[in-house]
C-alpha positions as CSV (number, residue, x, y, z in Angstrom):
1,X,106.6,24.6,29.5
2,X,108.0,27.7,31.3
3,X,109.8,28.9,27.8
4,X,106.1,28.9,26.5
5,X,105.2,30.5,29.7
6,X,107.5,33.0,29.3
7,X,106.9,33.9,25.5
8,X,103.3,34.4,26.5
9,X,103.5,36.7,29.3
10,X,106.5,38.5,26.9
11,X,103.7,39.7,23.9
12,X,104.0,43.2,23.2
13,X,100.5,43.9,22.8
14,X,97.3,43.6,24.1
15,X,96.3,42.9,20.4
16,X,98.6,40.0,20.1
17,X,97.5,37.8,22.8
18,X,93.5,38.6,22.0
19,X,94.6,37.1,18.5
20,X,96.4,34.2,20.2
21,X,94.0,33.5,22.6
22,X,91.6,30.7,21.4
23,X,88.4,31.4,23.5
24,X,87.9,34.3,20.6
25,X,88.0,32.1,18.0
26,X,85.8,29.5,19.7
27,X,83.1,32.6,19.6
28,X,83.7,33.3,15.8
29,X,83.4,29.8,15.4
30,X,80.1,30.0,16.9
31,X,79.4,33.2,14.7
32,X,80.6,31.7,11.9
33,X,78.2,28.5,12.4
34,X,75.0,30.8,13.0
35,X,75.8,33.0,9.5
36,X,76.1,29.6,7.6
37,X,73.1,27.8,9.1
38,X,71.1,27.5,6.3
39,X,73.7,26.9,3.5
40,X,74.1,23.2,4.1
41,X,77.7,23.0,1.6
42,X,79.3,24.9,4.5
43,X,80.0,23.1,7.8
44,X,81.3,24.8,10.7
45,X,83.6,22.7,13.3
46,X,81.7,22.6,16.3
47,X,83.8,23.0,19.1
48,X,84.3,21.5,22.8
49,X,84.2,24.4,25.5
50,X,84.6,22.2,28.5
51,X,88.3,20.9,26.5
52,X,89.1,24.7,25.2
53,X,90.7,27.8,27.1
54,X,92.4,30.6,26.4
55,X,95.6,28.3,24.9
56,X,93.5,25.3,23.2
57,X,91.1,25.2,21.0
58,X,89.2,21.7,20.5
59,X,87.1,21.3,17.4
60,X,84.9,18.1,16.2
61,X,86.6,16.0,13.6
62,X,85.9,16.3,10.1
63,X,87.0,14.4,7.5
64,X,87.0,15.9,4.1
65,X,89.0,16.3,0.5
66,X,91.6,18.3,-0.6
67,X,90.0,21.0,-3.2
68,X,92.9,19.9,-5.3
69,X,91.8,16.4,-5.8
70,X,88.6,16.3,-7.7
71,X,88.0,12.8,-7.9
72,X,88.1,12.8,-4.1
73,X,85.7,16.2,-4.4
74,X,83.7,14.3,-6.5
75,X,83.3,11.0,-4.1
76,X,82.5,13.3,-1.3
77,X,79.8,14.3,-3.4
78,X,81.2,18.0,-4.3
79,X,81.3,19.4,-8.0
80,X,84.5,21.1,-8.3
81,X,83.2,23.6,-10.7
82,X,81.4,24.2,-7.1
83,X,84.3,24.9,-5.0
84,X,85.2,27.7,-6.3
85,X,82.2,30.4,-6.2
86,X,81.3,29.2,-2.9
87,X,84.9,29.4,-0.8
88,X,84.2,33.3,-2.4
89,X,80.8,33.7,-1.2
90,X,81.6,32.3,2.2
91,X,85.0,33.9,3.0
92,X,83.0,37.6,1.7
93,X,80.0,36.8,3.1
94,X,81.6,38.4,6.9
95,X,82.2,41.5,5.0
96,X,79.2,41.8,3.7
97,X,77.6,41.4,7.5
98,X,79.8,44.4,8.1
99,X,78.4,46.7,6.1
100,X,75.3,45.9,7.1
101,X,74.1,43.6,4.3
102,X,71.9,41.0,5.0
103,X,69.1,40.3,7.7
104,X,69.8,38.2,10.7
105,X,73.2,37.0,9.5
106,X,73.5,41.3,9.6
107,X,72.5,41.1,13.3
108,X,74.3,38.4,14.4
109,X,78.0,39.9,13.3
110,X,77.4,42.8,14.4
111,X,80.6,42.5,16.5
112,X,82.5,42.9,13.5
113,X,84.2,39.8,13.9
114,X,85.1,38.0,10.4
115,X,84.8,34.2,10.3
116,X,88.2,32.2,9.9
């Protein structure tokens, strides 16, 4: 719409509408994907480049269970004790990257880019 239009052009900062635009998280999807390739409890969204741009971001469906719920956890085949200690390993493991922890994980955030 032209109001949307017109908020866009309107952002302040150049730092704003590189946050807002989608194409850069696409990439840190992709980033995201390659650090978490061999841990096989995380799953990374793939997403649809020819359907994305710099306003929409189109991601694979998946279908999952509110880490809430444990009997749902616990059909999808997840130990809630589980949940826990991994959502912390995986949300630090980008700031680990960055300081130069790790091997090819290391290499392939190099950017600096966190995942999420």
């Amino acid at each position: 719409s032209a109001d949307a239009d017109a908020l866009w052009r309107s952002l302040p900062q150049a730092s704003t509408r590189e946050e807002l635009d989608f194409r850069n998280e696409a990439a840190n999807a992709a980033a995201c994907a390659a650090l978490f390739a061999a841990e096989p409890r995380v799953h990374v969204p793939a997403t649809d480049p020819s359907l994305s741009g710099e306003r929409v971001l189109t991601m694979e469906w998946v279908d999952g269970a509110k880490l809430d719920d444990p009997a749902a956890l616990l059909a999808a085949g997840v130990q809630p004790a589980e949940v826990a200690p991994l959502l912390t390993a995986t949300f630090s493991a980008p700031a680990a990257v960055r300081r130069g922890e790790g091997t090819r994980a290391a290499r392939l955030r190099a950017s600096g880019r966190g995942c999420g």
